[in-house]
Structures are given as C-alpha cells and as structure tokens.
C-alpha positions in Angstrom: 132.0 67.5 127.1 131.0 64.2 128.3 130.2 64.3 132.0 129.9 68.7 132.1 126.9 69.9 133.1 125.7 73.0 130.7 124.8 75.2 133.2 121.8 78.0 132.3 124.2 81.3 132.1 127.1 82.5 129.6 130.5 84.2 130.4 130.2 88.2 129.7 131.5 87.4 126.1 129.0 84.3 125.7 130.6 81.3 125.6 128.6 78.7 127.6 129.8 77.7 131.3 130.2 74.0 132.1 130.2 72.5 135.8 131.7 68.9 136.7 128.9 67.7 138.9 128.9 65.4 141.8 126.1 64.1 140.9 125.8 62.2 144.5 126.6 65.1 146.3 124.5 68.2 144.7 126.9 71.2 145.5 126.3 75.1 146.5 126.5 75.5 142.2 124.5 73.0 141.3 121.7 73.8 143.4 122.3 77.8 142.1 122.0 76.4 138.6 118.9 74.3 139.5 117.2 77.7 140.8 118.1 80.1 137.7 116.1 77.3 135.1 113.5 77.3 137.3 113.1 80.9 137.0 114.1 81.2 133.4 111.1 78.4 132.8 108.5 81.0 134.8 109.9 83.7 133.1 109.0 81.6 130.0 105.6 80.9 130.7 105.1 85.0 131.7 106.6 86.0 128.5 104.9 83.6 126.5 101.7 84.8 128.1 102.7 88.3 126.9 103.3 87.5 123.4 99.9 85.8 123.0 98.3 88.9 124.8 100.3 91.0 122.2 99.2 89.0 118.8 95.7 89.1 120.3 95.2 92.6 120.4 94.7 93.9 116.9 95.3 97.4 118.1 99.1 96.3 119.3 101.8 98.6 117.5 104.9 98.1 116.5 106.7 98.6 119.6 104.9 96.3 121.2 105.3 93.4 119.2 108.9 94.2 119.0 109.2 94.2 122.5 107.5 91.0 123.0 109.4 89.3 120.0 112.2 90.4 121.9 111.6 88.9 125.1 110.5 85.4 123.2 113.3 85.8 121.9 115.9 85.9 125.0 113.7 83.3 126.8 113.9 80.6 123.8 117.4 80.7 124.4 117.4 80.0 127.8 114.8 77.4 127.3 117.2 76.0 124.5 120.1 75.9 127.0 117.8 74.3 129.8 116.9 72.0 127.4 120.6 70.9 126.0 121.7 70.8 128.9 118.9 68.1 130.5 119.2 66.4 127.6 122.8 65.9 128.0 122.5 64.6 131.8 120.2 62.1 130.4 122.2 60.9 127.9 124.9 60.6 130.2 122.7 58.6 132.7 121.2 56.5 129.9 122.7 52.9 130.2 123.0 52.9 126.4 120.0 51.8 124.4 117.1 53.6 126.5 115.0 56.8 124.2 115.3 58.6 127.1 111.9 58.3 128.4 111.5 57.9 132.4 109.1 55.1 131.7 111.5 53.3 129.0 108.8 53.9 126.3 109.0 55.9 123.4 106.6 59.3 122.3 
C-alpha cells in the first residue's frame, strides 16, 4: 500500500479506507481526514482523563470501569490507526536510511 494514505475511519464492515494523496495539493479528503485525528486525539486525551478519574475513585463500581475500559478501548484504536498511518507517510517520505526523527537523530 505504498503511497495510500490510512485514513482514521473504517468501512461499515471494518476494513480500513485508503486515500491516494496529492501530497502537493492537500484535497477536500485530506483535509476531512486531517480534522477527524485531531478530534480522535482530544477525544483521547478526555477519555484518558476519565479513566484515571475512574481508577482513582475507590468507590467506582463496576459499570463504571467498564464503561471507561470501553471508551479506552475505542480510542486506542483510533490512536493506533493515527499512528500507522503517520508512520506510514513518514516512511514513505524518508529518503531511505533516516530513523524517522524530524531532527535526523535517534530516541
């Protein structure tokens, strides 16, 4: 799938959707695609918030913590997908040899 951007939604059965970008020329999808991680990465950072408010109430029942295991849940796949799919358009940018890294250094 060289070249295919992974964008951050599924079909209704849940196989992934690809895009072929123009990468010079951002199109009406791309942009779309650009705006759903961002949300799905706030959404993250709200649910994630949840969760630790959940784990640190000793009082929290059952329901609870299945409803935010839930949500961390659904949002660790998105954030899986954002992340594939940067990774991939880095990869694809990389001039072979490079880690990755913006600044050309490693961790």
């Amino acid at each position: 799938m060289s070249g295919l951007r992974l964008l951050p939604w599924t079909t209704p059965d849940g196989r992934p959707c690809y895009l072929d970008p123009d990468t010079a020329h951002p199109g009406t999808l791309s942009q779309l695609a650009d705006s759903v991680e961002v949300m799905q990465l706030g959404s993250a950072e709200e649910v994630l918030a949840g969760g630790r408010a959940v784990l640190g109430d000793a009082a929290a029942g059952e329901r609870a913590v299945r409803f935010a295991l839930t949500r961390a849940v659904e949002s660790l796949e998105d954030v899986l997908r954002i992340a594939l799919s940067r990774g991939r358009r880095i990869g694809a940018d990389d001039e072979g040899g490079g880690d990755g890294c913006a600044d050309g250094g490693g961790p």
